[in-house]
N, CA, C and O atoms as a GROMACS GRO file, in nm:
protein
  452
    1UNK      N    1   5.003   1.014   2.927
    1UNK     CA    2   4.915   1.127   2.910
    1UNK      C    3   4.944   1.192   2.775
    1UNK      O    4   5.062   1.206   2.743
    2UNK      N    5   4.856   1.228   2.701
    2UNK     CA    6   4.868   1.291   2.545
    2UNK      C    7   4.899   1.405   2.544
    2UNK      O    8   4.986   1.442   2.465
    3UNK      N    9   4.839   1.493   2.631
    3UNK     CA   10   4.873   1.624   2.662
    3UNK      C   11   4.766   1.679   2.557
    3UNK      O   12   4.809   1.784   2.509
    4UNK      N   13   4.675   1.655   2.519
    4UNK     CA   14   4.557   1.678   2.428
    4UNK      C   15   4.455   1.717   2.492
    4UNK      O   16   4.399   1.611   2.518
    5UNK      N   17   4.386   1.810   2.541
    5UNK     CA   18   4.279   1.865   2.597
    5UNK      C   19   4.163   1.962   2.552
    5UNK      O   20   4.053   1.966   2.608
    6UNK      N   21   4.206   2.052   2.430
    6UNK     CA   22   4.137   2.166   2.415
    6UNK      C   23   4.065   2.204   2.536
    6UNK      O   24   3.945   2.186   2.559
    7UNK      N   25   4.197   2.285   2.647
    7UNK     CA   26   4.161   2.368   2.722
    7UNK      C   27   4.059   2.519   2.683
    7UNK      O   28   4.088   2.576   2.578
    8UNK      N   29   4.014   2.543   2.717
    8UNK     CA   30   3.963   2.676   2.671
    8UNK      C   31   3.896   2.805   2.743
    8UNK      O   32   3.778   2.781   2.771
    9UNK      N   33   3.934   2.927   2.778
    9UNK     CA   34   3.929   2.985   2.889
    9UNK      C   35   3.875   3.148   2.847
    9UNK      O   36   3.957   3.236   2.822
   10UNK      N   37   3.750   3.165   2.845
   10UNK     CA   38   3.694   3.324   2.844
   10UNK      C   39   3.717   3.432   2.956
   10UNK      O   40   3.687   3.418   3.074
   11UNK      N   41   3.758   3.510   2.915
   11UNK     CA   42   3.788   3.625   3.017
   11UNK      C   43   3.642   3.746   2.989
   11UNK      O   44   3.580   3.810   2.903
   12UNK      N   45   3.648   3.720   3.100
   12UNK     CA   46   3.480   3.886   3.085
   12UNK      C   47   3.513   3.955   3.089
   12UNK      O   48   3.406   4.011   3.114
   13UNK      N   49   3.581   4.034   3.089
   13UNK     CA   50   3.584   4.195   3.050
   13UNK      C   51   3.628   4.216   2.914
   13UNK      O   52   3.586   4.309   2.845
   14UNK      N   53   3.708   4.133   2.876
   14UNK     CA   54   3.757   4.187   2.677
   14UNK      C   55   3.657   4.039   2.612
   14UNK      O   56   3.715   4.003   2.510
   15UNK      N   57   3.580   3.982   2.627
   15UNK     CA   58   3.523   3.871   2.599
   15UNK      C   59   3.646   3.815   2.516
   15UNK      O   60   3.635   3.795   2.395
   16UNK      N   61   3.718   3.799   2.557
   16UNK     CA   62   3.835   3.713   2.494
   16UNK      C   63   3.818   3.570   2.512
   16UNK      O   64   3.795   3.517   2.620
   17UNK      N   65   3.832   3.498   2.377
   17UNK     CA   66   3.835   3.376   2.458
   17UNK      C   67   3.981   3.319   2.438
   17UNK      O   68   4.030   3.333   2.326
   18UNK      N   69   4.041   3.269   2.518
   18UNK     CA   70   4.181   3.150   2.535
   18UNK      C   71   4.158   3.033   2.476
   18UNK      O   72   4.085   2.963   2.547
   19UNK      N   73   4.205   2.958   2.326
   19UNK     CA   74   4.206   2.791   2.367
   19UNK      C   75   4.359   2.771   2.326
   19UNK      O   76   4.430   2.824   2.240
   20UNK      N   77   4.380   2.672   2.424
   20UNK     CA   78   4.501   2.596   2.478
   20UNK      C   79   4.494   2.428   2.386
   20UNK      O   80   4.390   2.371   2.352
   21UNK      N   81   4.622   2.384   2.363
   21UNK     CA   82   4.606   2.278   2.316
   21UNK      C   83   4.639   2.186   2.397
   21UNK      O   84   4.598   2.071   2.383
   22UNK      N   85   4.718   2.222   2.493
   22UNK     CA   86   4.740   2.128   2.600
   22UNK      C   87   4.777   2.207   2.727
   22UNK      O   88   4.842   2.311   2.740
   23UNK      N   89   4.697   2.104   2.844
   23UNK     CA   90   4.765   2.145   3.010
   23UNK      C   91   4.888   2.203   3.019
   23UNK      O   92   4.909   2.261   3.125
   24UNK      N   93   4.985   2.205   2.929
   24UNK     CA   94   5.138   2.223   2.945
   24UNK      C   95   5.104   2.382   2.878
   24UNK      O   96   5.127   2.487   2.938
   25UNK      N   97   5.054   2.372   2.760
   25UNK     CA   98   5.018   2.529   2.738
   25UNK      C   99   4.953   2.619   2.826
   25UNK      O  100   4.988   2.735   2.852
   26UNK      N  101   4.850   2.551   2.874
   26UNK     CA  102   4.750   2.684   2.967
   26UNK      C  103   4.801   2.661   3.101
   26UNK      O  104   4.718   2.671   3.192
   27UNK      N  105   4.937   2.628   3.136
   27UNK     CA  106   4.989   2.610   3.222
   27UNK      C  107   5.137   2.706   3.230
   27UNK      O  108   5.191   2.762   3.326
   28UNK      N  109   5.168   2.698   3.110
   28UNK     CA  110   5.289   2.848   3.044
   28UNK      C  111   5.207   2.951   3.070
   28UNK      O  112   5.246   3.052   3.128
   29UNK      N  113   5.042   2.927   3.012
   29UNK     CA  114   5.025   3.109   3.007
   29UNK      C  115   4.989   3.145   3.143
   29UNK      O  116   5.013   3.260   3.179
   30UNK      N  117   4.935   3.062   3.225
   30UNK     CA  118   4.944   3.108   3.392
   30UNK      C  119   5.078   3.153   3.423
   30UNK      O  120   5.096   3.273   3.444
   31UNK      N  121   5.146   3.094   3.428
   31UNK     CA  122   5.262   3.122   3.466
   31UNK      C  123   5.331   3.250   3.378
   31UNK      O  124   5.422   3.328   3.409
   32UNK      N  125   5.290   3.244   3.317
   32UNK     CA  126   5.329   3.382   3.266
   32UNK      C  127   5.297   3.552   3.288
   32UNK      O  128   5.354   3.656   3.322
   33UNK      N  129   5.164   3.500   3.241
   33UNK     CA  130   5.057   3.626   3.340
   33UNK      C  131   5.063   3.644   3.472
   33UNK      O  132   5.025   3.745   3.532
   34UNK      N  133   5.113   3.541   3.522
   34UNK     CA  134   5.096   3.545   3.704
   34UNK      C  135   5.245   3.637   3.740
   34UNK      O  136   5.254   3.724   3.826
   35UNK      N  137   5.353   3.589   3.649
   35UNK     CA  138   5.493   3.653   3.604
   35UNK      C  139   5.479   3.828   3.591
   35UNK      O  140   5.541   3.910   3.659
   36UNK      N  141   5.390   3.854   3.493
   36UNK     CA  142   5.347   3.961   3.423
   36UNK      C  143   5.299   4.066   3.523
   36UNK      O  144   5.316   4.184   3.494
   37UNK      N  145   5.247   4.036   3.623
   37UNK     CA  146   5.113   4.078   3.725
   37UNK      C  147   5.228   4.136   3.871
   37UNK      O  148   5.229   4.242   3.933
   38UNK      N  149   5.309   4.021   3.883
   38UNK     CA  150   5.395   4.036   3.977
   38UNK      C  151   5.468   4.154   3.921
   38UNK      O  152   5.479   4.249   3.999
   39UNK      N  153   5.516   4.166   3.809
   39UNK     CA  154   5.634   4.274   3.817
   39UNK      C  155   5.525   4.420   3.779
   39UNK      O  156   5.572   4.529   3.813
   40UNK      N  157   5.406   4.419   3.721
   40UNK     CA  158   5.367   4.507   3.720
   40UNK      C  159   5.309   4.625   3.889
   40UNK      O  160   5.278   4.744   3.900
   41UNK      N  161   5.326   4.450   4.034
   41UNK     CA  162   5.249   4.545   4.110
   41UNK      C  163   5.395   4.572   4.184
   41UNK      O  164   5.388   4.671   4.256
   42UNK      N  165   5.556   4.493   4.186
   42UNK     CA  166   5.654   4.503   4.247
   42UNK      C  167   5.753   4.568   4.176
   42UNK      O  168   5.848   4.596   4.248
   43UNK      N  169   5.768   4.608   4.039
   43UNK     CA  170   5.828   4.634   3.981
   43UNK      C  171   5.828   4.766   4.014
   43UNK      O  172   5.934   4.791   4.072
   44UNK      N  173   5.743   4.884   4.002
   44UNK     CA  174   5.715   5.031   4.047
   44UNK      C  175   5.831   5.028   4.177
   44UNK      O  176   5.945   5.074   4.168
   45UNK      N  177   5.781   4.972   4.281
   45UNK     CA  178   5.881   5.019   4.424
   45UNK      C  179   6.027   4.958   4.394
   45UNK      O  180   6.119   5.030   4.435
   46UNK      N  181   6.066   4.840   4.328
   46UNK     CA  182   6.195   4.769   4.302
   46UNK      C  183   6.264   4.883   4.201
   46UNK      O  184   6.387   4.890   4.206
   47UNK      N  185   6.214   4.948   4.135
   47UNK     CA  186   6.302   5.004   4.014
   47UNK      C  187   6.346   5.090   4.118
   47UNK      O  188   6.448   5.066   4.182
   48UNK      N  189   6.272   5.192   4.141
   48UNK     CA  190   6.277   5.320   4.259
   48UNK      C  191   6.390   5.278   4.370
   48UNK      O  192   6.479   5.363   4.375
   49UNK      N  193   6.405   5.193   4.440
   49UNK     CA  194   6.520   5.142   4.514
   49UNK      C  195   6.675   5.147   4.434
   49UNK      O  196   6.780   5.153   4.498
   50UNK      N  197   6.671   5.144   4.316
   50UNK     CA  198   6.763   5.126   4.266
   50UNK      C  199   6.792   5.294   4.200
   50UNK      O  200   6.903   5.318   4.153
   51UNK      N  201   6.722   5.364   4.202
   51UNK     CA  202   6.724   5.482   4.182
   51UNK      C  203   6.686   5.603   4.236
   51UNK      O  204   6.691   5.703   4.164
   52UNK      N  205   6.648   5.611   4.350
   52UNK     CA  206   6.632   5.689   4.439
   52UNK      C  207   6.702   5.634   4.572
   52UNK      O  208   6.730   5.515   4.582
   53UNK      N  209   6.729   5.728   4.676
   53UNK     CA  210   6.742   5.674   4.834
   53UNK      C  211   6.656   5.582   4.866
   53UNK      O  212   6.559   5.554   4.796
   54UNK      N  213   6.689   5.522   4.986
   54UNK     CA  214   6.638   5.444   5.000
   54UNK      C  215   6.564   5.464   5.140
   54UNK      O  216   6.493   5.377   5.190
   55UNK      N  217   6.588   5.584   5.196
   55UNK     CA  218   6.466   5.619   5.291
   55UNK      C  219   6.380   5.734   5.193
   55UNK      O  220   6.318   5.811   5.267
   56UNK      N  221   6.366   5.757   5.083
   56UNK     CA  222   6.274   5.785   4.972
   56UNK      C  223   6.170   5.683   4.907
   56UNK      O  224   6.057   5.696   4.858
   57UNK      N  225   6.250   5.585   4.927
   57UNK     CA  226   6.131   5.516   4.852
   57UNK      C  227   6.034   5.472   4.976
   57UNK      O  228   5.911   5.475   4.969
   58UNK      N  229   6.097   5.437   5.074
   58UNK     CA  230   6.010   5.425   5.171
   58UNK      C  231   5.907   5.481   5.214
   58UNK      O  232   5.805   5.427   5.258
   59UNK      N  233   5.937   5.615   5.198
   59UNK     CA  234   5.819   5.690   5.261
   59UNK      C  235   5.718   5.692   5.146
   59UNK      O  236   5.605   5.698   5.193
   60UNK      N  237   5.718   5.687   4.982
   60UNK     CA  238   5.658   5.692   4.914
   60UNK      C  239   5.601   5.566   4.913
   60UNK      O  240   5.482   5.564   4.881
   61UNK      N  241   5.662   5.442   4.943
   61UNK     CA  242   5.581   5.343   4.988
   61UNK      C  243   5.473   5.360   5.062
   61UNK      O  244   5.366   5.354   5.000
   62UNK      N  245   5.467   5.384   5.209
   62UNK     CA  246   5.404   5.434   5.256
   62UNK      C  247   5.283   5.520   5.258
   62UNK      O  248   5.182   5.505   5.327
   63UNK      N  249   5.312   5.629   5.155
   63UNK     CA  250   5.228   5.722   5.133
   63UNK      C  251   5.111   5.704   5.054
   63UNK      O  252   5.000   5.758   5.058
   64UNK      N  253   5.168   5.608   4.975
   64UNK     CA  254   5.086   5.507   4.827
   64UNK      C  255   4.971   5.437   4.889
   64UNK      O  256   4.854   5.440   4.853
   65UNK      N  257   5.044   5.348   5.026
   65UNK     CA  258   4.959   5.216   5.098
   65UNK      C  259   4.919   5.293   5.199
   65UNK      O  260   5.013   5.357   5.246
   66UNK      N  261   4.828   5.312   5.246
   66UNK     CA  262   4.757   5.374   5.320
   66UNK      C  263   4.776   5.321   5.480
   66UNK      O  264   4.800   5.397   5.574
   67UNK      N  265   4.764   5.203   5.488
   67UNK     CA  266   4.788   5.130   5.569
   67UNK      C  267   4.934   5.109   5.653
   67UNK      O  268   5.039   5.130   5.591
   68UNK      N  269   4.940   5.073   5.778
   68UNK     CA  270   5.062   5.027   5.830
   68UNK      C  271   5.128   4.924   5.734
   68UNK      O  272   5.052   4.838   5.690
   69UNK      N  273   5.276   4.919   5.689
   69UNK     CA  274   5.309   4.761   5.658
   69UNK      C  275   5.421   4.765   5.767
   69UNK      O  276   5.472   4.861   5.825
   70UNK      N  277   5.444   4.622   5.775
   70UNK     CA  278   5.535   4.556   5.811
   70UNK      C  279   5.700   4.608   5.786
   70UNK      O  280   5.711   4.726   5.752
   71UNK      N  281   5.830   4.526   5.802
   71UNK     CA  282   5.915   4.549   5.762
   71UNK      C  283   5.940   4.467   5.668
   71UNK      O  284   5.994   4.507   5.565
   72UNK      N  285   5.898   4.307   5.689
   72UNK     CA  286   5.868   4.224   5.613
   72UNK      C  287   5.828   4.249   5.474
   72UNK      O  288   5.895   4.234   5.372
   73UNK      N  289   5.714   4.289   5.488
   73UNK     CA  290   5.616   4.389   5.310
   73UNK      C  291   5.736   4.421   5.286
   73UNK      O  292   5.807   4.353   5.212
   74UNK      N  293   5.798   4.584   5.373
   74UNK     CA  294   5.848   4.649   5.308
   74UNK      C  295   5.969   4.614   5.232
   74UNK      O  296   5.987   4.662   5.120
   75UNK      N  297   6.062   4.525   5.290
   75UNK     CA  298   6.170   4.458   5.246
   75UNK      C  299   6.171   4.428   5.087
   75UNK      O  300   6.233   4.463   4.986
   76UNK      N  301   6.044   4.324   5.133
   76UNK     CA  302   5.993   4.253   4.969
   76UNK      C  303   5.948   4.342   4.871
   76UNK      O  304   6.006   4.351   4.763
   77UNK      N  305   5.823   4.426   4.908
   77UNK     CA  306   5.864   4.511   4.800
   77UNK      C  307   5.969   4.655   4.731
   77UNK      O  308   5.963   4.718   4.626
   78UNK      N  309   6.048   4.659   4.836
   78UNK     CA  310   6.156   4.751   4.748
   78UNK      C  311   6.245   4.705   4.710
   78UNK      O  312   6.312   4.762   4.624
   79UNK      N  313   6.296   4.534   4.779
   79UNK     CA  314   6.402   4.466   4.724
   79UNK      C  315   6.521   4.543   4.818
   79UNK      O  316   6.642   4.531   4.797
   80UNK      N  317   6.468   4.614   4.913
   80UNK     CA  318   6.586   4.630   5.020
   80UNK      C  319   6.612   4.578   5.118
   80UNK      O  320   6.512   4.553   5.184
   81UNK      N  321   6.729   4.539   5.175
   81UNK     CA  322   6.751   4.391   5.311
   81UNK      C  323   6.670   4.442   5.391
   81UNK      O  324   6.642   4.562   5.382
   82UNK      N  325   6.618   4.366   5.482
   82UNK     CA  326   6.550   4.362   5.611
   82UNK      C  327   6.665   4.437   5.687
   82UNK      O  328   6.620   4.532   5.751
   83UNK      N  329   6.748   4.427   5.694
   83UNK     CA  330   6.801   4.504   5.795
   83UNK      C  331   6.866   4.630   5.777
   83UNK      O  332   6.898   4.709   5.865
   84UNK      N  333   6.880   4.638   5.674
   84UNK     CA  334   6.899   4.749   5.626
   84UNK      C  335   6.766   4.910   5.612
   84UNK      O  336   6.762   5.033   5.619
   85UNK      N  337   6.657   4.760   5.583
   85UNK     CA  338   6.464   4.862   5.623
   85UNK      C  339   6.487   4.873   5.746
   85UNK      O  340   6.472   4.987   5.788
   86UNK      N  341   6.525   4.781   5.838
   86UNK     CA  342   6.487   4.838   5.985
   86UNK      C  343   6.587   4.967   6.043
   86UNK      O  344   6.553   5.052   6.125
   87UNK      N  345   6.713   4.957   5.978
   87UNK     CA  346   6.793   5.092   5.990
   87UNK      C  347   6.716   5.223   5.972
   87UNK      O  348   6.677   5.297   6.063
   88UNK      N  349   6.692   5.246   5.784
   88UNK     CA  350   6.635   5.325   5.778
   88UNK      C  351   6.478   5.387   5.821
   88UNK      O  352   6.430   5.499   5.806
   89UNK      N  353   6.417   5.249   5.886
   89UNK     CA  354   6.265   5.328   5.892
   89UNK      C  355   6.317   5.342   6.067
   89UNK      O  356   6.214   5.385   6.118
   90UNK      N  357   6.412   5.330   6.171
   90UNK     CA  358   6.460   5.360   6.269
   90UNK      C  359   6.509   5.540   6.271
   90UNK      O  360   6.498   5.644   6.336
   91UNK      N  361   6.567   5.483   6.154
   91UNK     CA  362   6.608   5.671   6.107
   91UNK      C  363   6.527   5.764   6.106
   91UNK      O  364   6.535   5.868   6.171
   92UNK      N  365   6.426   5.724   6.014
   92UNK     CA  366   6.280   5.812   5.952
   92UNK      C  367   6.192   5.818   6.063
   92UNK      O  368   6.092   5.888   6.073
   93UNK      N  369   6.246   5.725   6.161
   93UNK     CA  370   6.116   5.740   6.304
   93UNK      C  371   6.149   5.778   6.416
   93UNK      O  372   6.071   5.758   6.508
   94UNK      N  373   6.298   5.856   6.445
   94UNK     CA  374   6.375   5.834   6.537
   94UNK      C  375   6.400   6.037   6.537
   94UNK      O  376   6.340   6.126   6.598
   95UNK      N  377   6.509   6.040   6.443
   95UNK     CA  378   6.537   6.143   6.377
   95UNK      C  379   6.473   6.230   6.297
   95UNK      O  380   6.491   6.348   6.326
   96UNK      N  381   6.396   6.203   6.194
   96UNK     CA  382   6.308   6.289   6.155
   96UNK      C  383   6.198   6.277   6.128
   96UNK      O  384   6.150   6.326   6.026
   97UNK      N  385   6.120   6.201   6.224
   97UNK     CA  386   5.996   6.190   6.268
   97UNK      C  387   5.877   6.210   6.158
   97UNK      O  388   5.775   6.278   6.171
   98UNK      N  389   5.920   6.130   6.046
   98UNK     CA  390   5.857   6.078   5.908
   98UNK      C  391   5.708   6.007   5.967
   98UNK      O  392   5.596   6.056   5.979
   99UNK      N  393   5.753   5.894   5.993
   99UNK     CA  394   5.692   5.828   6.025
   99UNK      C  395   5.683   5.744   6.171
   99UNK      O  396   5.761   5.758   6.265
  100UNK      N  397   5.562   5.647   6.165
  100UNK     CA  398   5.572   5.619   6.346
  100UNK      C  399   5.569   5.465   6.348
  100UNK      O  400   5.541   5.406   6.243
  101UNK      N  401   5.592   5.404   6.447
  101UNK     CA  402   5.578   5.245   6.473
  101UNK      C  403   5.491   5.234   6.552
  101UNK      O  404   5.472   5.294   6.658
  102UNK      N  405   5.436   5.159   6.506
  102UNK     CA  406   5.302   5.055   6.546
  102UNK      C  407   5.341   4.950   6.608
  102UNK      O  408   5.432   4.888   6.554
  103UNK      N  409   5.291   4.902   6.728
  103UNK     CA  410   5.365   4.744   6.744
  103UNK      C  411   5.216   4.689   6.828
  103UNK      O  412   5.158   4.730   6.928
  104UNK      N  413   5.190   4.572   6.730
  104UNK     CA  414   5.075   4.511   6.803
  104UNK      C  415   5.130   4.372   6.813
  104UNK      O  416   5.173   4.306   6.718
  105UNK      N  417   5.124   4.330   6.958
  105UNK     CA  418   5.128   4.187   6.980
  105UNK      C  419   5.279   4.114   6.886
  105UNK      O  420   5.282   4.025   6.801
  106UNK      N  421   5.395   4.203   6.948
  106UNK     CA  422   5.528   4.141   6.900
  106UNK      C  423   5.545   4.239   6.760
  106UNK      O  424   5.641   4.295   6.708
  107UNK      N  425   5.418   4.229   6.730
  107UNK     CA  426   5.476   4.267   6.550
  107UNK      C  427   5.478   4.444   6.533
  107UNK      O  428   5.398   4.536   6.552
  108UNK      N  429   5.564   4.435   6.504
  108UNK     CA  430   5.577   4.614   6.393
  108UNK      C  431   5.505   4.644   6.302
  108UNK      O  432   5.462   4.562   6.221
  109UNK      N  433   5.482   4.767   6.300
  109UNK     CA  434   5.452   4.811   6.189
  109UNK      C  435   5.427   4.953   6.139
  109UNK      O  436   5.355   5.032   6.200
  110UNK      N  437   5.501   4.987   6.006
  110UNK     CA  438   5.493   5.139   5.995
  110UNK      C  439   5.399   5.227   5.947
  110UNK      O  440   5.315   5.164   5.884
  111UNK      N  441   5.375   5.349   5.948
  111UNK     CA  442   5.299   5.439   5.886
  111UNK      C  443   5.385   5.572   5.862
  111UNK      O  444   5.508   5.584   5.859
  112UNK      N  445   5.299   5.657   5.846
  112UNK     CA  446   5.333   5.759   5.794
  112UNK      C  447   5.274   5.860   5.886
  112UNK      O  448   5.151   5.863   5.891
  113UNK      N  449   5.354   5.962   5.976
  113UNK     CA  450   5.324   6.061   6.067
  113UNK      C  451   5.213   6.147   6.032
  113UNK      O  452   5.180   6.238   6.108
   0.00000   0.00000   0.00000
């Protein structure tokens, strides 16, 4: 394989256009942007774990997502152990009645009181 393609890729909103000289290139810049995208939507709750409490970030999790998540979600995006989320959102739902559990069909899930 030559690795010779003139890939070439327009984006609509900045009419930008992309050309690539090879699959191996427009294959870096996926992977890059896809890189880029991830820490821009996980990066916000991961920093905050590391600098605030960690039944703080939770609830601001929460408050952000409108929706029930999981413990699962929540784990992944603050970068705090699973068992360590199920401590604290036990705490926050137990003791000071932050928030409430949801449980449909086996599964959990939290909100905000």
């Amino acid at each position: 394989m030559s690795g010779r393609t003139g890939v070439s890729i327009e984006k609509e909103g900045n009419e930008k256009t992309l050309k690539f000289e090879s699959i191996e290139e427009l294959m870096e810049y996926v992977e890059k942007e896809a890189q880029r995208r991830v820490e821009k939507t996980l990066g916000k709750y991961g920093r905050l774990g590391q600098t605030e409490a960690y039944d703080r970030v939770i609830v601001k999790l929460l408050k952000d997502f409108k929706q029930p998540l999981s413990v699962e979600l929540i784990s992944f995006l603050t970068g705090i152990s699973k068992s360590r989320c199920c401590k604290i959102l036990s705490k926050l739902e137990k003791k000071w009645r932050i928030i409430k559990k949801v449980t449909v069909s086996k599964a959990s899930y939290y909100t905000l009181s």
